[in-house]
C-alpha positions as CSV (number, residue, x, y, z in Angstrom):
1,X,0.0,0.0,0.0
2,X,1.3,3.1,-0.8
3,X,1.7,6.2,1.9
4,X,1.1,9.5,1.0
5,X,2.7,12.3,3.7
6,X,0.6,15.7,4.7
7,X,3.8,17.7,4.3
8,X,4.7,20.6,2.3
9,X,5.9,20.5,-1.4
10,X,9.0,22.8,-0.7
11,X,9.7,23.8,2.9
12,X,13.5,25.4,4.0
13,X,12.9,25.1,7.3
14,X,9.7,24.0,9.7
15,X,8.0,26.2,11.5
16,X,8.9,25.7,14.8
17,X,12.1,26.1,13.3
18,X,11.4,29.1,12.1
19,X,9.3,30.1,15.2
20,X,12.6,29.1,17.0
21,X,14.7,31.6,14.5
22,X,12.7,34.5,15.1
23,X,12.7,34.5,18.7
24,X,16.4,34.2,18.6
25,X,16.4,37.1,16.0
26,X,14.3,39.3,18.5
27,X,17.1,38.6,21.5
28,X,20.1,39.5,19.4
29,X,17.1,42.6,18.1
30,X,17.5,43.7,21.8
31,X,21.2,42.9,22.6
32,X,22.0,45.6,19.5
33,X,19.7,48.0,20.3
34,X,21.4,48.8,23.4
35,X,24.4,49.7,21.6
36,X,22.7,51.1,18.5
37,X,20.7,53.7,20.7
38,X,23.5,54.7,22.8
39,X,25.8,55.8,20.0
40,X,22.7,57.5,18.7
41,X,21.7,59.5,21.9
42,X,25.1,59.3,24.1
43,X,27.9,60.1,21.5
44,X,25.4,62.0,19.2
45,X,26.9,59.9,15.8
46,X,26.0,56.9,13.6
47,X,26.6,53.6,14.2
48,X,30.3,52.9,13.1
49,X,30.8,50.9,9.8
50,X,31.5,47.6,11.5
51,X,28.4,47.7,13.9
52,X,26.3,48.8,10.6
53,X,28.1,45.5,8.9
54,X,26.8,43.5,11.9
55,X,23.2,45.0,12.0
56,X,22.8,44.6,8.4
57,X,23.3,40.5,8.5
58,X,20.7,40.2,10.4
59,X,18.2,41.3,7.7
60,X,20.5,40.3,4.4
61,X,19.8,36.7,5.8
62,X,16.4,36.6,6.7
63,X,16.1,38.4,3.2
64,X,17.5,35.6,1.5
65,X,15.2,32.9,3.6
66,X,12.4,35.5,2.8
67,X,13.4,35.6,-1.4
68,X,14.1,31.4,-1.5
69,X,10.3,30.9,0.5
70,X,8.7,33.5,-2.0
71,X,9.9,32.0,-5.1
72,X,9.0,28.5,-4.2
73,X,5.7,30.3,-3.4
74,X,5.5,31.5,-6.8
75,X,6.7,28.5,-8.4
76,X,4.0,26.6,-7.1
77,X,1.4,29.5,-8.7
78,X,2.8,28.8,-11.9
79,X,2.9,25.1,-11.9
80,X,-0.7,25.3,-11.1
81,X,0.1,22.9,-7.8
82,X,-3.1,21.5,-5.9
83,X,-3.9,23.8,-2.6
84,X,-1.7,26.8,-4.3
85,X,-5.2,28.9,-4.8
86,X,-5.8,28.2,-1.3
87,X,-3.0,28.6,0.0
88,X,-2.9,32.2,-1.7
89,X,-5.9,33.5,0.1
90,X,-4.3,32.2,3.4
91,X,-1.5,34.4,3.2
92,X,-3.2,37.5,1.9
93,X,-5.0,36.8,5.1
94,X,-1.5,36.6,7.2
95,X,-0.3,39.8,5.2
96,X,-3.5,42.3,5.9
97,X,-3.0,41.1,9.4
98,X,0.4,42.1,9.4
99,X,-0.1,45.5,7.2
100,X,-3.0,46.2,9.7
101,X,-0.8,46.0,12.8
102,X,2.2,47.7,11.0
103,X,0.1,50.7,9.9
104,X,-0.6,52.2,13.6
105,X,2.7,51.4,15.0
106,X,5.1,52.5,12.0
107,X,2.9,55.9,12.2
108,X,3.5,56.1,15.6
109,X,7.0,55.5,15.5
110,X,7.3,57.8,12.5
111,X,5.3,61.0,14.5
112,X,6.7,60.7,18.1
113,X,10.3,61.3,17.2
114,X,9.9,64.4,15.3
115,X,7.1,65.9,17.3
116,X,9.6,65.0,20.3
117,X,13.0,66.8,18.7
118,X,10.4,69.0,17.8
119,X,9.3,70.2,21.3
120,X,12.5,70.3,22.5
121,X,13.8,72.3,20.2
122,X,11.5,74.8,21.3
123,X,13.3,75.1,24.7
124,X,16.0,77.5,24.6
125,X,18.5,75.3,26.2
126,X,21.7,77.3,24.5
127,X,20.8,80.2,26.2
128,X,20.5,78.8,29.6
129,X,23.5,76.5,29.6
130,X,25.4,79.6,28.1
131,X,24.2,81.7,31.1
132,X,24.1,78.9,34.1
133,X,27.9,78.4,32.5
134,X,28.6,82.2,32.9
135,X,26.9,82.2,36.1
136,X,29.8,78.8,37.3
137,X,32.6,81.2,35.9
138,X,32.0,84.2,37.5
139,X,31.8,82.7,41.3
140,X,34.6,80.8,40.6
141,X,36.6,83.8,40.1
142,X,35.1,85.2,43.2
143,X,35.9,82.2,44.6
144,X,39.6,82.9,43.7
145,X,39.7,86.8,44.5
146,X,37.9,86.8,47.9
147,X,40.9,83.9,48.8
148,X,43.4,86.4,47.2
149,X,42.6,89.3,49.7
150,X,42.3,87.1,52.7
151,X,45.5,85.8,51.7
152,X,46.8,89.1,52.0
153,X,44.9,90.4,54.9
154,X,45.3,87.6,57.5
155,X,47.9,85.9,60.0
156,X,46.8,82.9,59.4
157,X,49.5,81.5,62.4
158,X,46.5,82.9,65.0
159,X,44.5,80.1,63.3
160,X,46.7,76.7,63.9
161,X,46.5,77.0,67.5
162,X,43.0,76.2,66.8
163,X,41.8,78.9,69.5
164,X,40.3,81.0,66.6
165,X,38.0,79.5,63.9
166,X,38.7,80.0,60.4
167,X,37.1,82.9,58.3
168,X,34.3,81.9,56.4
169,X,35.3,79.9,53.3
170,X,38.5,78.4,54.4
171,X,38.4,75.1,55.6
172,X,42.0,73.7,55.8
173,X,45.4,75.1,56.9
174,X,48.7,72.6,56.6
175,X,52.3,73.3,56.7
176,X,54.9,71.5,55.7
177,X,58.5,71.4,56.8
178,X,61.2,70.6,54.9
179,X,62.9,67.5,56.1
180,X,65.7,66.4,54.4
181,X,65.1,67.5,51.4
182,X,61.5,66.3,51.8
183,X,58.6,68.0,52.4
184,X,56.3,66.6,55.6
185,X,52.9,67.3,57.1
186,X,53.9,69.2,60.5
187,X,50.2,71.0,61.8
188,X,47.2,70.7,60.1
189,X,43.2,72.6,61.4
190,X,40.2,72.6,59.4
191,X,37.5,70.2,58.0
192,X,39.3,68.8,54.4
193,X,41.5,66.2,54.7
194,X,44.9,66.3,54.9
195,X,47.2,65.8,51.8
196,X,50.3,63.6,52.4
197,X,52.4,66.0,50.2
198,X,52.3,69.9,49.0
199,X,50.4,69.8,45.7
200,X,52.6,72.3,44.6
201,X,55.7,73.9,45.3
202,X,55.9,77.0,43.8
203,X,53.7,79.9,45.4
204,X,50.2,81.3,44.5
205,X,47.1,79.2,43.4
206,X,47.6,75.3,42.8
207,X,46.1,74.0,39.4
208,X,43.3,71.6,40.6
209,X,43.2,67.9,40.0
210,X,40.1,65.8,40.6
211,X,39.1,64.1,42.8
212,X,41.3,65.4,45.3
213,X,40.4,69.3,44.4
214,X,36.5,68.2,44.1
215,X,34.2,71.8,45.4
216,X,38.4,73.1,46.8
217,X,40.1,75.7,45.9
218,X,43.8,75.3,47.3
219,X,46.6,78.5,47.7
220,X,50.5,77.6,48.4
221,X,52.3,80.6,50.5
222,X,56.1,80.3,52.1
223,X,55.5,82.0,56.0
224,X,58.9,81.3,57.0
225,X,62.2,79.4,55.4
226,X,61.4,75.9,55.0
227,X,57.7,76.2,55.6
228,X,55.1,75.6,53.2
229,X,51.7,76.6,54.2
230,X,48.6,75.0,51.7
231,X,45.5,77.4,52.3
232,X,41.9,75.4,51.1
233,X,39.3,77.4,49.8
234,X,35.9,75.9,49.4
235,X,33.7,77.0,46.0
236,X,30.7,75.8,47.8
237,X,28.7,72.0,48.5
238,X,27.7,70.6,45.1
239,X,29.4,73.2,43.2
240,X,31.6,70.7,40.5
241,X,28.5,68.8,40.4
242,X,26.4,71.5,39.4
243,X,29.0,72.7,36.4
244,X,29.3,69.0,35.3
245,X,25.3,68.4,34.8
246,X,25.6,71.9,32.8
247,X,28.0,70.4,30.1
248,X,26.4,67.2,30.2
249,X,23.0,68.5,29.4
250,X,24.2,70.9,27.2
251,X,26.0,67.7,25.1
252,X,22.7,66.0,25.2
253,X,20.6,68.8,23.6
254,X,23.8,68.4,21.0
255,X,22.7,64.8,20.5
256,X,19.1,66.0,20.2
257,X,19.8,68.1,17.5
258,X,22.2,65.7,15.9
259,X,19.2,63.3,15.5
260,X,17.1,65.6,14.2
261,X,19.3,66.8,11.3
262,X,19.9,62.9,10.7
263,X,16.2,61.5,12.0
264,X,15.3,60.1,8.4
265,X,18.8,58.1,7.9
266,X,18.6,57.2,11.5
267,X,14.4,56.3,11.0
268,X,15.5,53.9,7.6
269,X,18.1,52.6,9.5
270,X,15.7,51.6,12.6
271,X,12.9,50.3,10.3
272,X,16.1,48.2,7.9
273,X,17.8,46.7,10.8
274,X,15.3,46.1,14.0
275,X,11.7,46.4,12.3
276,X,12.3,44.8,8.6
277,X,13.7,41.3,10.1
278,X,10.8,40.8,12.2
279,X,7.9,41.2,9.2
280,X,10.2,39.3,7.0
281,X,10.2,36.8,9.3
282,X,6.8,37.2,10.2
283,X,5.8,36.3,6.3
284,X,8.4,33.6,5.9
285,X,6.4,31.7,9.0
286,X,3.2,32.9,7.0
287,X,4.0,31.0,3.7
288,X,5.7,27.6,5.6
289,X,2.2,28.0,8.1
290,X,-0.2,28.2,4.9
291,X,1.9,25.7,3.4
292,X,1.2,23.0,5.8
293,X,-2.3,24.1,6.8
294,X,-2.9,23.8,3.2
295,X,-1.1,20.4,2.3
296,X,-3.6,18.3,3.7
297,X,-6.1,19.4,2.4
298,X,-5.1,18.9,-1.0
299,X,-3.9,15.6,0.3
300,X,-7.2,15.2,0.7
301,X,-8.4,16.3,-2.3
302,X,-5.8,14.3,-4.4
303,X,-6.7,11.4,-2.3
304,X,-10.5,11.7,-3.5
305,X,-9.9,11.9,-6.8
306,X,-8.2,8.8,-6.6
307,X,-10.9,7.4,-5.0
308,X,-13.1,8.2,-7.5
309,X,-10.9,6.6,-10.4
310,X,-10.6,3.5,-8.5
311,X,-7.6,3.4,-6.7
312,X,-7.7,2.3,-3.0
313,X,-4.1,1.3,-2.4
314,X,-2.8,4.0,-0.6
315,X,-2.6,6.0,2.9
316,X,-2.6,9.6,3.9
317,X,0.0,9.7,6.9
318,X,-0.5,12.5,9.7
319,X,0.7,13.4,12.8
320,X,-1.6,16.1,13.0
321,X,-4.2,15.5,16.6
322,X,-6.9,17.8,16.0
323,X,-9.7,17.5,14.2
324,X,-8.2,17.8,10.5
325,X,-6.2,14.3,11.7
326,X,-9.3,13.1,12.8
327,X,-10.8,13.8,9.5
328,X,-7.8,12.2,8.0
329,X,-7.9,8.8,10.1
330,X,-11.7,8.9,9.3
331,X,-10.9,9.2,5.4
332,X,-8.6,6.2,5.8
333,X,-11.3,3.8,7.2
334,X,-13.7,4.7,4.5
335,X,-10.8,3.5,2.3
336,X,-10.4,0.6,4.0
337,X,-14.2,-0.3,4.0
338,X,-14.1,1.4,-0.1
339,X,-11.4,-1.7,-0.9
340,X,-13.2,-4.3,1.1
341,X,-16.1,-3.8,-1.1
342,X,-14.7,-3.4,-4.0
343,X,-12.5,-6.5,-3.3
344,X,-16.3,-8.4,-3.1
345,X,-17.2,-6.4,-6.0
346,X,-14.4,-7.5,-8.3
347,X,-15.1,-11.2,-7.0
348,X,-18.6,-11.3,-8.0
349,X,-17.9,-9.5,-11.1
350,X,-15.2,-12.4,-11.9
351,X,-17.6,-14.9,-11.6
352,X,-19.7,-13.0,-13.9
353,X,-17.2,-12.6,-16.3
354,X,-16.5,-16.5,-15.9
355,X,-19.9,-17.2,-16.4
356,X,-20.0,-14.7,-19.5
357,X,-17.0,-16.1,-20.9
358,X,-18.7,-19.9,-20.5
359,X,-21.5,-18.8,-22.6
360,X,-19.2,-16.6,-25.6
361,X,-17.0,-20.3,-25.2
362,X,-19.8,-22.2,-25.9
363,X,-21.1,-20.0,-28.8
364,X,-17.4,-19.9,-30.4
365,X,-17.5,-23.6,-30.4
366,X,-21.3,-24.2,-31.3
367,X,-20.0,-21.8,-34.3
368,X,-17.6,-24.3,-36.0
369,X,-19.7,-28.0,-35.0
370,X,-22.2,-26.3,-37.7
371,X,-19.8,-27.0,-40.7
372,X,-18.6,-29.7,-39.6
373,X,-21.6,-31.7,-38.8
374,X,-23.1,-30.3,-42.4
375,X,-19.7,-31.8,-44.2
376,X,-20.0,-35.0,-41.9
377,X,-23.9,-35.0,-43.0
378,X,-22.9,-34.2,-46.9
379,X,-20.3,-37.2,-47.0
380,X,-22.6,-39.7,-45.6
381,X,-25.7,-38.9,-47.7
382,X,-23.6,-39.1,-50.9
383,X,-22.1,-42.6,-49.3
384,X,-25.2,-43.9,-48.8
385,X,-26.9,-42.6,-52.3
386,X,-23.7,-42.6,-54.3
387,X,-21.0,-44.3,-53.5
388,X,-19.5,-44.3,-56.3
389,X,-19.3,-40.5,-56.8
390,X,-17.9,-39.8,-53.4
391,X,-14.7,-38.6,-53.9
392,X,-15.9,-35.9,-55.4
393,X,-16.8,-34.3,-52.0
394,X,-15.0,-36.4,-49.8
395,X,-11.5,-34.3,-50.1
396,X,-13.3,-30.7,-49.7
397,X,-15.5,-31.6,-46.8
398,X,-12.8,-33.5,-44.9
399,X,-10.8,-30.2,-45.1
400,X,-13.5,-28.2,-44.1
401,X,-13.7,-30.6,-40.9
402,X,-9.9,-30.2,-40.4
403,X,-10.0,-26.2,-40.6
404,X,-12.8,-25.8,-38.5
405,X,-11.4,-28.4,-35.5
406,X,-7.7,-27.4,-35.4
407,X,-9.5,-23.5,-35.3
408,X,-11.5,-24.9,-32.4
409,X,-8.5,-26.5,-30.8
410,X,-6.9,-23.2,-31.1
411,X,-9.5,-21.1,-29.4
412,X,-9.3,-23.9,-26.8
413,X,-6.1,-24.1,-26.1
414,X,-5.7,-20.3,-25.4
415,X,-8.8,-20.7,-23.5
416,X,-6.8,-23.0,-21.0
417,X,-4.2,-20.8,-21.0
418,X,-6.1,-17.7,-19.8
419,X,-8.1,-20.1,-17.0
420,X,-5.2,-21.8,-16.1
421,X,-2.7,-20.1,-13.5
422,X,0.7,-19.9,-14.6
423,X,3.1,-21.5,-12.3
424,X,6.1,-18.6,-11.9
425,X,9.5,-19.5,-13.3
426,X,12.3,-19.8,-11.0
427,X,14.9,-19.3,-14.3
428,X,16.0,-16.5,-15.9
429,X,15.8,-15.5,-19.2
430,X,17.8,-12.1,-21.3
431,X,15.2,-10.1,-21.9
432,X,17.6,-8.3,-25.1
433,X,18.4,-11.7,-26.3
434,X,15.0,-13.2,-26.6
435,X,13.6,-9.7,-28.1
436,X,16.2,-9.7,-31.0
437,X,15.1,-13.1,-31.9
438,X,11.7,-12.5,-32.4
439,X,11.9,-9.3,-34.1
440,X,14.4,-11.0,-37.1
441,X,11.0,-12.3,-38.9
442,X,9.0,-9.1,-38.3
443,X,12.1,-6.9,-40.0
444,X,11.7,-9.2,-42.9
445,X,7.9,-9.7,-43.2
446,X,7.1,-5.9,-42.5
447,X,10.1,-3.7,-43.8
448,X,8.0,0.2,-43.5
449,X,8.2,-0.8,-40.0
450,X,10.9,0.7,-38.2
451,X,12.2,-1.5,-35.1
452,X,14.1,0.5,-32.1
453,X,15.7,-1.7,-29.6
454,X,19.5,0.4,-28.5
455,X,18.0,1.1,-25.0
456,X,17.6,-2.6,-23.9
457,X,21.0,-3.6,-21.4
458,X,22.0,-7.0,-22.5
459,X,22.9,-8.1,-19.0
460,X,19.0,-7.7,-18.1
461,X,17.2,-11.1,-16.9
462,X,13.9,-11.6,-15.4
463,X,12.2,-14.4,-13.5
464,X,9.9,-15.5,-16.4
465,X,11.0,-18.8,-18.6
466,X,12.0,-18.3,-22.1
467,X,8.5,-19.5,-23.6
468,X,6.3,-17.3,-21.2
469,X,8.3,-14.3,-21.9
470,X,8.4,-14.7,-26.1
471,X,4.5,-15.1,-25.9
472,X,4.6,-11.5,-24.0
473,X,6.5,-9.9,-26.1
474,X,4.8,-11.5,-29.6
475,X,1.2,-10.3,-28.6
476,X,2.3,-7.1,-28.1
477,X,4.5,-6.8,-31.0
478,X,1.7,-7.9,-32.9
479,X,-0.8,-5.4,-31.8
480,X,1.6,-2.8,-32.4
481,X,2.2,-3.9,-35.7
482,X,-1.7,-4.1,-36.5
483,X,-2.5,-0.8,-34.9
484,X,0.0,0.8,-37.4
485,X,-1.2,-1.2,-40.2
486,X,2.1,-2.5,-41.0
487,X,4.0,0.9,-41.1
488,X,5.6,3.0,-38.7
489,X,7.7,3.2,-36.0
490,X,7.7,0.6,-33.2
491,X,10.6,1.7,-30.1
492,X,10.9,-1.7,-27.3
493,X,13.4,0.0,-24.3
494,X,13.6,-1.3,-21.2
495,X,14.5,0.6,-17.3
496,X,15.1,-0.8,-14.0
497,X,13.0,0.2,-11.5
498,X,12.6,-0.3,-7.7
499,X,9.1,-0.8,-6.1
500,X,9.7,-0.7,-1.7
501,X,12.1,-4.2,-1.7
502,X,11.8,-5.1,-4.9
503,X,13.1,-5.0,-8.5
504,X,11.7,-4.8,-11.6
505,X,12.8,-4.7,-15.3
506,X,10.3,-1.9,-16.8
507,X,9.6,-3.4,-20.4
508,X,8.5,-0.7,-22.6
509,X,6.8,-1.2,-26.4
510,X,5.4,1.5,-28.4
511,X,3.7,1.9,-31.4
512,X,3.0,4.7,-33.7
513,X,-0.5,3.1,-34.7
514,X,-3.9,5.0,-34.3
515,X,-3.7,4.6,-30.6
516,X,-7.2,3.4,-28.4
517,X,-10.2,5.3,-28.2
518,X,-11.2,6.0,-24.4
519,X,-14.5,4.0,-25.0
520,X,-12.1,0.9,-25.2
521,X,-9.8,1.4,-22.5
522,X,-11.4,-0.2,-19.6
523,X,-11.9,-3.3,-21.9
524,X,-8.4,-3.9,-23.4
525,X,-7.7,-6.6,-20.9
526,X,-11.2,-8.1,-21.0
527,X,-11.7,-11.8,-22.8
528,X,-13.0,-12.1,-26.1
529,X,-12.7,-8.2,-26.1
530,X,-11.0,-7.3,-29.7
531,X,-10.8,-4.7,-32.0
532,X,-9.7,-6.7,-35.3
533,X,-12.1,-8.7,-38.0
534,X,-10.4,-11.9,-37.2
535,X,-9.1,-11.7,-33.4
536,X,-10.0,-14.0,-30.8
537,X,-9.9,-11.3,-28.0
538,X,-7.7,-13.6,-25.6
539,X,-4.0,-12.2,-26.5
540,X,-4.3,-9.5,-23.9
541,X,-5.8,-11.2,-21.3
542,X,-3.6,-14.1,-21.6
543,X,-0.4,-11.6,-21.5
544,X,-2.2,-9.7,-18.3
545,X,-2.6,-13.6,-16.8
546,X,1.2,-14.6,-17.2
547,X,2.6,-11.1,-16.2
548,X,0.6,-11.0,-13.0
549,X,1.5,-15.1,-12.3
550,X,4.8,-14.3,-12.1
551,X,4.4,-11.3,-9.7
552,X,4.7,-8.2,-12.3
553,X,2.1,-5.8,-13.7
554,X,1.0,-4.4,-16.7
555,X,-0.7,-0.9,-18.8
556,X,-0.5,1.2,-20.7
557,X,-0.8,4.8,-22.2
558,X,-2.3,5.6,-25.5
559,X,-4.2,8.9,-27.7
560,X,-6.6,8.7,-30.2
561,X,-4.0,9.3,-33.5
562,X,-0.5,8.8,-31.3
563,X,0.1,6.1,-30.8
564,X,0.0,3.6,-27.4
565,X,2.7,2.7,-25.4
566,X,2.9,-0.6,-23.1
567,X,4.5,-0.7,-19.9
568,X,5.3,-4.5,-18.6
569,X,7.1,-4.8,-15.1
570,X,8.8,-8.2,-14.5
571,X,10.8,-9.3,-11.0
572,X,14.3,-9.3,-11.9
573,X,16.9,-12.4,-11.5
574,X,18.6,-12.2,-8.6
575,X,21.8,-12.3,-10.1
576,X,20.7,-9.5,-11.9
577,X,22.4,-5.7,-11.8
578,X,23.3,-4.6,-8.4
579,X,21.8,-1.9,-6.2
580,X,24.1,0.5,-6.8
581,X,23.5,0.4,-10.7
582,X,19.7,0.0,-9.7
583,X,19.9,3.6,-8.1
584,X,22.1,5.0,-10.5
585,X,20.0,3.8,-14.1
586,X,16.5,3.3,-11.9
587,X,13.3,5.0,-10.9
588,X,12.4,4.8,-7.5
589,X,8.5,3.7,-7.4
């Protein structure tokens, strides 16, 4: 029994392959976007040329999945393949889904950027940064001239006795004292911490370093020989951090109007690297989905037409649990139960074709016992009346009896042949051999037929004796012969084939004759059945009985004006050609 599988025609990959695919797609989607978006709004440039190369092969291979699925898809429009109508109207389905979501969310995506850069553009940010900037500068430098004239204007020795507190803004005194030609931490007072080592050597304001000068401003003065005395100035709590969030928003608000300048490359971009893959794959998954939603069904559909020429000797396969399987399993049985009753059917139509056959036997040999008893008759009258005068009749009505018995015997002898089962041959016979030897009298007897034989491999044998096989190939030789009328071309070719475990020799004969006309097709193979004046409709049949004895099968293909081409399948010896030329020169079946 053959199996027929509900799976797709062309598929690259499944879908929870491709399910599998795009949810991998949407993780490395969110891994890039981190760094995508921070080069956008941190550094306020494009992605480099390498991160572009990266984003970009992303899409160029779901592109190429999406190209290869779409021109299968198209292939099996043009080739007309069963479900592909279907399966069309299932995906315009899956893409006006798809172009129905995509609609609000692309417009979306498309307004809230630019109305965005838009109203922030509207702030005057320049202007504020430029004055809160300003604003740092100039207490800083009051910072640095109200330490100047305190500098000047104080003994700051009352102060490291620590009896006094500081004047307002200082909040550190430390000397150093020159120890062997290094400098060391000798009294500190005040609330900053102390420094291990001057900061500076030479006198006046030290250049500040963070983090150690973070909110300080710090003054280096010589009181006495080999004392260095570091005065710490604060600008204020907070007042770094407040002049680094200035430059950093200002760079921001450079960022923002970077991406509005660029907010269509940056947009494409967006839509070609993180939005594209995802419909793409969205539509690839559409087309394998419609494809296997669809297959059974036509699966189905094949399946019934089948059915309704007459062929029960097959199996739709599913894994599918839902009600379609169900449906599917359900189909089967009524298989099952269509081949059960057509099994009795063809039984009781055998018997009536037995029975029929018993009656046209009966006729076909009432037909000849007419002459003969009329010649039997006519040679005893004239024996009896005059004797002497019966030679005259005796020589033509003892023929007549001879003609009409040995055609009798004939029709009886190919009678037992078609009721009798062949027994199957356990030798082999060349099928290339045997066919040259009985073509030699048909080149000579019909020469404006043209005999083809090259594609027969001499090393062929089947399991059919040497007689069985010449009385195959002779009725069908004939045929062909009469259907051309004695002129045209008549091709024999044999292939090897392979049907589950076995192996066949495909025997191929085909005429250039006027071919069968479709009224007589389903009666080629029937007894007594015949087309020519003097035929004995039994050839057939008999060739159909000894094919299918020895375990092969038989038909054919013909046109009305073309021509018809037999097709005999015969179990090969099993010394015949290996496997691997099998597979290489064969047709798997």
């Amino acid at each position: 029994m053959k199996t027929l599988g509900t799976h797709p025609q062309h598929s690259i990959i499944n879908v929870g392959g491709l399910v599998l695919i795009y949810c991998f797609l949407c993780v490395l989607m969110i891994l890039f976007s981190r760094s995508f978006f921070s080069e956008i709004l941190w550094e306020g440039q494009l992605p480099k040329l390498l991160d572009l190369v990266i984003f970009c092969t992303i899409p160029g291979v779901i592109l190429v999945i999406f190209i290869i699925s779409v021109l299968n898809f198209f292939q099996d429009i043009f080739t007309h393949r069963a479900g592909s109508k279907f399966q069309v109207k299932l995906l315009a389905y899956f893409i006006l889904i798809v172009v129905f979501a995509s609609i609000p969310i692309t417009s979306i995506t498309l307004q809230v950027p630019a109305e965005l850069i838009g109203f922030w553009q509207t702030i005057d940010v320049d202007t504020v940064t430029d004055h809160a900037e300003q604003f740092v500068l100039d207490t800083y430098e009051r910072r640095l001239e109200t330490l100047q004239v305190l500098i000047l204007n104080t003994d700051f020795n009352v102060f490291m006795a620590g009896e006094v507190d500081l004047p307002e803004g200082i909040i550190g005194i430390q000397d150093f004292v020159l120890s062997e030609e290094t400098w060391v931490s000798r009294e500190f007072t005040g609330t900053t911490d102390q420094l291990p080592t001057p900061p500076n050597l030479q006198p006046g304001f030290v250049a500040r370093e963070m983090p150690r000068d973070i909110d300080t401003i710090r003054y280096v003065l010589y009181p006495e020989e080999n004392v260095l005395r570091l005065i710490s100035y604060s600008l204020g709590t907070g007042f770094d951090h407040t002049r680094e969030i200035i430059e950093t928003t200002r760079d921001r608000f450079t960022s923002i109007n970077f991406l509005k300048r660029n907010l269509w490359p940056f947009l494409i971009f967006y839509y070609g690297v993180f939005f594209l893959p995802t419909i793409l794959m969205t539509l690839v998954i559409a087309v394998s989905f419609t494809g296997r939603v669809t297959q059974p069904i036509v699966e189905l559909t094949d399946a019934t037409q089948r059915v309704a020429e007459g062929d029960f000797s097959f199996h739709i396969m599913t894994r599918q649990q839902d009600e379609l399987g169900l449906l599917i399993a359900s189909f089967n049985r009524m298989i099952q139960d269509l081949k059960q009753s057509q099994a009795s059917l063809v039984k009781a139509e055998k018997i009536s074709i037995w029975q029929s056959m018993a009656q046209q036997l009966a006729h076909e040999i009432k037909n000849p016992l007419t002459p003969i008893k009329l010649s039997a008759e006519r040679v005893l009258r004239r024996w009896r009346n005059e004797p002497e005068r019966i030679g005259e009749i005796l020589e033509s009505s003892m023929l007549a009896i001879i003609q009409e018995t040995e055609g009798l015997a004939d029709m009886l002898t190919e009678f037992r042949t078609l009721s009798r089962p062949t027994e199957p041959s356990q030798s082999g016979t060349k099928v290339r051999e045997l066919v040259e030897e009985i073509i030699v009298p048909y080149r000579s007897s019909y020469p404006r037929v043209r005999f083809t034989m090259d594609s027969i491999s001499a090393d062929v044998s089947v399991k059919v004796d040497r007689r069985r096989l010449s009385q195959i190939v002779t009725n069908l030789i004939i045929n062909g012969i009469d259907a051309m009328n004695g002129t045209g071309s008549l091709d024999i070719w044999s292939d090897l084939v392979k049907k589950r475990e076995n192996r066949y020799c495909r025997l191929s004969i085909r005429d250039t004759g006027k071919g069968i006309i479709p009224e007589d097709v389903s009666q080629i193979f029937t007894p007594y059945f015949t087309t020519k004046e003097s035929g004995t409709g039994l050839g057939l049949p008999i060739v159909e009985r000894i094919v299918n004895d020895h375990g092969g099968s038989i038909w054919f293909n013909s046109a009305k004006g073309l021509g018809s081409t037999f097709f005999v399948d015969l179990p090969l010896e099993e010394e015949g050609p290996s496997d691997g030329l099998l597979e290489q020169n064969g047709i798997n079946v």
